[in-house]
PASEBA-1860 file (N, C-alpha, C; in nm, 3 decimals):
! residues 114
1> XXXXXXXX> 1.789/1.208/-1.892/1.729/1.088/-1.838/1.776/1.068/-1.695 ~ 1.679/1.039/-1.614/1.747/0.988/-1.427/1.732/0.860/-1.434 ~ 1.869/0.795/-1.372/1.884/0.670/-1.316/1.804/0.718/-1.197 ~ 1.813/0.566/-1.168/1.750/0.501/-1.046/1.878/0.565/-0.893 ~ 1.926/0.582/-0.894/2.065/0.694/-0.865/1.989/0.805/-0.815 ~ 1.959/0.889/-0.895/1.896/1.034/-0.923/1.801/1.054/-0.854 ~ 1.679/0.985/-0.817/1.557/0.974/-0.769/1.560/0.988/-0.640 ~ 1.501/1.049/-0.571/1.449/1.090/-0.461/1.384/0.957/-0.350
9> XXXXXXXX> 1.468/0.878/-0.270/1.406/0.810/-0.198/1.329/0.875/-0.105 ~ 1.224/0.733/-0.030/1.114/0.797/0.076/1.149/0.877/0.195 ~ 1.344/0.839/0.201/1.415/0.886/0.373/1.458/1.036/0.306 ~ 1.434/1.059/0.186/1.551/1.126/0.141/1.447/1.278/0.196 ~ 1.524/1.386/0.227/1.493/1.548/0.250/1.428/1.616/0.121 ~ 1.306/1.670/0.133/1.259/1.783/0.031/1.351/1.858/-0.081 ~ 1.319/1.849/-0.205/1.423/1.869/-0.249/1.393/2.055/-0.260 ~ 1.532/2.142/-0.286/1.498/2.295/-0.269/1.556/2.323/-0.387
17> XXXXXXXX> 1.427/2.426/-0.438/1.524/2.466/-0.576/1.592/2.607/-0.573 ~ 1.718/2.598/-0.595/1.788/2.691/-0.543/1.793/2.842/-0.652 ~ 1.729/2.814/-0.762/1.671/2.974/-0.837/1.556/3.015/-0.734 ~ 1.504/2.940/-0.654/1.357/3.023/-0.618/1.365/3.032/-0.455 ~ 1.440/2.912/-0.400/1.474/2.865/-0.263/1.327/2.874/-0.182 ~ 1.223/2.801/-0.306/1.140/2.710/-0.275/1.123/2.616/-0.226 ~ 1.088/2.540/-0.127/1.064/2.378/-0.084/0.963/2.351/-0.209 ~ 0.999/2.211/-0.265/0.928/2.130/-0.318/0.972/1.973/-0.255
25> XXXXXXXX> 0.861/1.923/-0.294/0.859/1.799/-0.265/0.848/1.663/-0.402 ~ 0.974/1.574/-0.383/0.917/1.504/-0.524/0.795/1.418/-0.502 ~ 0.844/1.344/-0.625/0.653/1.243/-0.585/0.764/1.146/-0.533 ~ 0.604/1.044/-0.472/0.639/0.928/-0.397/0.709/0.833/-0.472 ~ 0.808/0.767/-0.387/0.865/0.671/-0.471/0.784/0.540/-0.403 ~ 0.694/0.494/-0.342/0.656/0.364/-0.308/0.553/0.385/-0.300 ~ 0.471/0.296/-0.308/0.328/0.275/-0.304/0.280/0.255/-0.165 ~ 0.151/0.227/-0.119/0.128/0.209/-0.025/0.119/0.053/0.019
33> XXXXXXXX> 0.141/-0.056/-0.067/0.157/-0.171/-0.023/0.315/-0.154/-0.051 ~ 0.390/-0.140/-0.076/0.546/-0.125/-0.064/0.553/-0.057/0.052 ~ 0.486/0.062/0.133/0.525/0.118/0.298/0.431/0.020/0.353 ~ 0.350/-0.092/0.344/0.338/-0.185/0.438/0.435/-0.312/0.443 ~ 0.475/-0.316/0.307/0.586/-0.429/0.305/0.712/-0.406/0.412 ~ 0.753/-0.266/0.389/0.824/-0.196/0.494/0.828/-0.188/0.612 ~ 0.714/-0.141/0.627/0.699/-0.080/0.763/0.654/-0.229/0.864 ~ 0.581/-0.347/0.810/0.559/-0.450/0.831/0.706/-0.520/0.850
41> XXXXXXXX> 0.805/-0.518/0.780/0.924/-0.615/0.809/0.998/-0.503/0.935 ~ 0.939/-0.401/0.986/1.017/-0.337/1.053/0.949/-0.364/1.176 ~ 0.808/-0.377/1.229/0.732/-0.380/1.320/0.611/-0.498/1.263 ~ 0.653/-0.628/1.265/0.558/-0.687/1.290/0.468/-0.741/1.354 ~ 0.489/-0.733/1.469/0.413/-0.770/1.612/0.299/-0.643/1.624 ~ 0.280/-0.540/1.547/0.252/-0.443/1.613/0.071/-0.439/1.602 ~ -0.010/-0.442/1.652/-0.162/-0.473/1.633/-0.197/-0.322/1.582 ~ -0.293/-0.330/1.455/-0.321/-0.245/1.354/-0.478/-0.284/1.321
49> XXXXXXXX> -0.532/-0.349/1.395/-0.673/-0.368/1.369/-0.747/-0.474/1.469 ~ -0.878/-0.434/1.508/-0.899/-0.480/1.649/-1.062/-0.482/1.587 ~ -1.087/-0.591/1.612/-1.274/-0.613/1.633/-1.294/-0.653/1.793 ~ -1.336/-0.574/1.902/-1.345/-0.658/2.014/-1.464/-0.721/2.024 ~ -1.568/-0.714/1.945/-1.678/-0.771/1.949/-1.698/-0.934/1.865 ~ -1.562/-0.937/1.779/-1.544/-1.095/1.728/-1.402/-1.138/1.805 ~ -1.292/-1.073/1.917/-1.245/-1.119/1.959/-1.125/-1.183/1.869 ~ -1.126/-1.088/1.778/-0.986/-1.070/1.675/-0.893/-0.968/1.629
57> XXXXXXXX> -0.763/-0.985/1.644/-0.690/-0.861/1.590/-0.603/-0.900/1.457 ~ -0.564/-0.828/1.437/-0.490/-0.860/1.293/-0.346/-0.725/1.326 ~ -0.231/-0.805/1.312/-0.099/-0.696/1.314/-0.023/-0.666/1.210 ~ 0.043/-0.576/1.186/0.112/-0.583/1.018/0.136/-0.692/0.962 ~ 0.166/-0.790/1.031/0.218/-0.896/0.969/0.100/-1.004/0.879 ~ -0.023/-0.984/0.977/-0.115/-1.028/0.909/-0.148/-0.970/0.808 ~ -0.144/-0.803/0.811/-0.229/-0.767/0.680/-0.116/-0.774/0.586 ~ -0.006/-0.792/0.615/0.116/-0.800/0.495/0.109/-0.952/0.405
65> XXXXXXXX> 0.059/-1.061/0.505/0.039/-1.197/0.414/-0.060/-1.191/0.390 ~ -0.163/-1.106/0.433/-0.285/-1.169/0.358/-0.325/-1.084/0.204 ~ -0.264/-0.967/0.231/-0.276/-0.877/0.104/-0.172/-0.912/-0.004 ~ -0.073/-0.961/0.024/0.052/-1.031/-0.034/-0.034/-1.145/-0.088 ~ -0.123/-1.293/-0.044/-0.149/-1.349/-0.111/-0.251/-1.311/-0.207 ~ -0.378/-1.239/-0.185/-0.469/-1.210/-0.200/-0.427/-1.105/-0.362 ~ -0.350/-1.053/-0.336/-0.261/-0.961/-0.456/-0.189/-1.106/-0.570 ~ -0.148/-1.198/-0.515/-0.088/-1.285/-0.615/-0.239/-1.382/-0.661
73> XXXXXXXX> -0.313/-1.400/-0.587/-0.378/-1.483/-0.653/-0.522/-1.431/-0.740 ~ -0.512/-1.241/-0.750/-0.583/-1.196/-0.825/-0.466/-1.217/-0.936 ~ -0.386/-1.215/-0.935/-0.236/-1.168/-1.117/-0.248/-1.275/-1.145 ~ -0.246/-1.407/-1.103/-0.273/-1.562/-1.130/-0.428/-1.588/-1.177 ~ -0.529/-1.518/-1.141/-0.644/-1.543/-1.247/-0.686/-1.435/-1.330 ~ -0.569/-1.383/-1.395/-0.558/-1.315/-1.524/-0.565/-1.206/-1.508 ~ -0.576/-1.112/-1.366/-0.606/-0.960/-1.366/-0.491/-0.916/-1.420 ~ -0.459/-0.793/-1.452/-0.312/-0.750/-1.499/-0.296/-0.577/-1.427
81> XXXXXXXX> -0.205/-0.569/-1.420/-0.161/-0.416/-1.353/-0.197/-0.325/-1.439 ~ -0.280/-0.229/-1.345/-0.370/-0.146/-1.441/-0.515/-0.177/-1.417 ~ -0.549/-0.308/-1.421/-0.739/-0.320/-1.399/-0.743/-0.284/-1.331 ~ -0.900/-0.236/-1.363/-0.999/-0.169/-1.221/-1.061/-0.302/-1.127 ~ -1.089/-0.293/-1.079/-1.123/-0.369/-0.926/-1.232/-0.323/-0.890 ~ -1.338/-0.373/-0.819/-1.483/-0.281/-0.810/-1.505/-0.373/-0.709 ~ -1.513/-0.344/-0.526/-1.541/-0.359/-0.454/-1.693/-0.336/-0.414 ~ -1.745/-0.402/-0.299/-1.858/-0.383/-0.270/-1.885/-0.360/-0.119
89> XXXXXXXX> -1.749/-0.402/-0.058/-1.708/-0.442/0.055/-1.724/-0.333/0.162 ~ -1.773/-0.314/0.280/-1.795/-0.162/0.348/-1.695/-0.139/0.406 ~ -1.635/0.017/0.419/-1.555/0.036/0.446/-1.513/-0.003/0.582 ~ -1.556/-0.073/0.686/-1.506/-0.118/0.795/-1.491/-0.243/0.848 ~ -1.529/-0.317/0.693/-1.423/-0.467/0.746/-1.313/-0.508/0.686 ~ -1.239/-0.555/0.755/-1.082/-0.616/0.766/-1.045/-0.650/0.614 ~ -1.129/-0.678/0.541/-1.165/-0.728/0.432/-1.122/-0.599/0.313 ~ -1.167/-0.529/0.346/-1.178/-0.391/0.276/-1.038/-0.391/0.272
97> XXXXXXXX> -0.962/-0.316/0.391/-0.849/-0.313/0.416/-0.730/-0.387/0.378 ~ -0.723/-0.536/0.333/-0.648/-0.633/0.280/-0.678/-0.577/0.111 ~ -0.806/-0.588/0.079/-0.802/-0.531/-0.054/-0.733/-0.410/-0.111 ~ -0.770/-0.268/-0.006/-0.675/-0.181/-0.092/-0.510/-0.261/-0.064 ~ -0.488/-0.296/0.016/-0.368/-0.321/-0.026/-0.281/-0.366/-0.119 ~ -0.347/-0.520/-0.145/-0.347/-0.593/-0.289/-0.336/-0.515/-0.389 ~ -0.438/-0.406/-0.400/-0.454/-0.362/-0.522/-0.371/-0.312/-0.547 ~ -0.295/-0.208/-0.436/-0.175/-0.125/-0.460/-0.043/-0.218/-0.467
105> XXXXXXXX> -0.041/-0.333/-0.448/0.088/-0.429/-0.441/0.081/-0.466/-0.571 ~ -0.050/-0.486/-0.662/-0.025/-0.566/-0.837/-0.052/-0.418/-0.863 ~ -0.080/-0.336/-0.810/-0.101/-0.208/-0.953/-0.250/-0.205/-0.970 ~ -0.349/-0.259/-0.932/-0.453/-0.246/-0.987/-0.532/-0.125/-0.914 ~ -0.648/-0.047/-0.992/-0.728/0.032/-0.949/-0.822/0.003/-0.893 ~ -0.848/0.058/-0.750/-0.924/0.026/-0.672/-1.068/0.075/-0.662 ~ -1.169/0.068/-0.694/-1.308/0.118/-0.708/-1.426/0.069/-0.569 ~ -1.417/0.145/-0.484/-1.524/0.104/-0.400/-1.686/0.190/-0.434
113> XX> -1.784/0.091/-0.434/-1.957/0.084/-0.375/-1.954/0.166/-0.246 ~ -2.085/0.241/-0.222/-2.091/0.284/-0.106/-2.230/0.222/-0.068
END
């Protein structure tokens, strides 16, 4: 059994297995709304999305609260980690983008419409 000890963090080096002195790589330990939670408390000022034609940007910090709420107030009307999610939303609004996040912050599966 591996503790939480044992596991391979995201900083941590490729692990090599030394019968074969293969590079392997483990799996990810964070999700992708956990490396925005991150990477957001590390650089929040930093602008990550730009409409110049509505004269709005959005910086980690925005997409970190808005996918942060947007993620709690789908688990608060009963979704549970694990549902599928079925978007309709096109892939190039801001909108889209807050969603995968959410989804990956409660666990849920993300299904986009084309």
């Amino acid at each position: 059994s591996r503790t939480p000890s044992s596991t391979m963090t995201a900083s941590a080096s490729p692990l090599v297995n030394k019968a074969t002195a293969v590079e392997t790589r483990g799996m990810a330990t964070m999700s992708a709304g956990g490396a925005l939670t991150k990477i957001a408390g590390e650089h929040p000022h930093l602008d990550v999305l730009r409409y110049e034609h509505k004269n709005m940007k959005f910086t980690l910090k925005h997409i970190e609260y808005f996918s942060e709420a947007l993620a709690i107030g789908l688990l608060e009307n009963g979704l549970q980690p694990g549902d599928a999610v079925l978007s309709w939303l096109p892939d190039h609004f801001s909108e889209q983008l807050v969603l995968q996040f959410a989804c990956s912050k409660a666990g849920f599966v993300l299904y986009t419409l084309d």
